[in-house]
C-alpha positions in Angstrom: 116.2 161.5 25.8 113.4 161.9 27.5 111.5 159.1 29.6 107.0 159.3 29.0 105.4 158.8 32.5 104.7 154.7 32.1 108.5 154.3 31.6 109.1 156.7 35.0 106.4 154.5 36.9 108.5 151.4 36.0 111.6 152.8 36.6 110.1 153.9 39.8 108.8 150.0 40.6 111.9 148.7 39.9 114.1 150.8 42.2 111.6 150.3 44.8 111.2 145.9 44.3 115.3 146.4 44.5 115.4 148.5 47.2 113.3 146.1 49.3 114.6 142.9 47.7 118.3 144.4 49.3 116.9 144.9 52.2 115.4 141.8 53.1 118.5 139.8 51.8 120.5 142.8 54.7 118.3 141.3 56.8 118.0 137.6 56.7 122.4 138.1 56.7 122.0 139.9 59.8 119.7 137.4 61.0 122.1 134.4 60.6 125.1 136.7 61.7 123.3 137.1 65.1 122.8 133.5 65.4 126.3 132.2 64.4 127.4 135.2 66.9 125.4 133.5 69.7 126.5 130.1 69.0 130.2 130.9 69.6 129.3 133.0 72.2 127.3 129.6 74.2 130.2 127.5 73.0 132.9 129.7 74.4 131.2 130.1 78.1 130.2 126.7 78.1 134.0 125.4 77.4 135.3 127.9 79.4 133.1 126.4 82.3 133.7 122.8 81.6 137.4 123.3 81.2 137.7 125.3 84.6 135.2 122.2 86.4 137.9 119.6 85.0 141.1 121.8 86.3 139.9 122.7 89.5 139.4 119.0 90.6 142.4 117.7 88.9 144.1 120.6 91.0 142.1 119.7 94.2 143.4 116.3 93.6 147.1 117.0 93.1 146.7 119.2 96.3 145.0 116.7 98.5 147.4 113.4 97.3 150.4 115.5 97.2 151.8 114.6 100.8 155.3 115.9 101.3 155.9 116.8 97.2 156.0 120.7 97.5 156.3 120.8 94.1 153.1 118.8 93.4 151.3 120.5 96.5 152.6 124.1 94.7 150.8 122.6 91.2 148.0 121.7 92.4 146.8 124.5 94.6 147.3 126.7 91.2 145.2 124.6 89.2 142.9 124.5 92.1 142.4 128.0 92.3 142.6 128.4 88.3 140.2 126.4 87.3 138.2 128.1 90.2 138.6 131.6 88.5 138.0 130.0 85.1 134.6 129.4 86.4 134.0 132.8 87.8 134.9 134.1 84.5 132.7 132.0 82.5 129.3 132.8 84.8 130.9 136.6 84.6 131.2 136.4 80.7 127.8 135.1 80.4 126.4 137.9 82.2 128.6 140.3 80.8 127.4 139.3 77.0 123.6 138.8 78.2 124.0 142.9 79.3 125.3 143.9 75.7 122.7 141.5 74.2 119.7 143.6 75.9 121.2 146.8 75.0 122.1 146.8 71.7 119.4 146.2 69.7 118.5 150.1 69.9 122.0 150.9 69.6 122.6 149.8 65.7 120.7 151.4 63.7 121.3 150.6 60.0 121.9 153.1 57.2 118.9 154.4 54.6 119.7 153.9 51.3 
């Protein structure tokens, strides 16, 4: 069966309001994915930070009252130099995820339907 040219125009309309209904809805999801992305991403460096601050002075204070223990000297020196790295890698993951950040917005580039 045949469609007459109103029912094609409305057919038409219809594909089209759909079409850009999706899209938006694609959109606002990628919206919110982006911001529950960054959210984990700000709460990972700043624990990551925060965690390494606490262990490098709980190790620089097993290493300074440790006296003749070598054990507690050996303990504390690692945790001192641990929690030291831990916040190397927190300023390096920040910087790491602030490079991807700038370059991949021209990098995705979603589908036509």
């Amino acid at each position: 069966m045949r469609h007459t040219y109103p029912h094609r125009v409305t057919d038409l309309v219809t594909a089209l309001f759909a079409i850009s209904v999706s899209t938006g809805i694609a959109a606002a999801q990628q919206s919110e994915i982006n911001n529950s992305l960054s959210e984990i991403e700000q709460f990972v460096a700043t624990t990551l930070g925060q965690i390494g601050v606490i262990v490098f002075l709980v190790g620089a204070a097993m290493w300074f009252i440790s006296g003749r223990n070598t054990n507690r000297t050996q303990w504390g020196w690692r945790a001192l130099w641990g929690g030291a790295g831990m916040v190397v890698l927190s300023v390096s993951y920040n910087v790491f995820v602030t490079l991807f950040e700038n370059l991949a917005p021209g990098m995705i580039v979603p589908p036509f339907i």
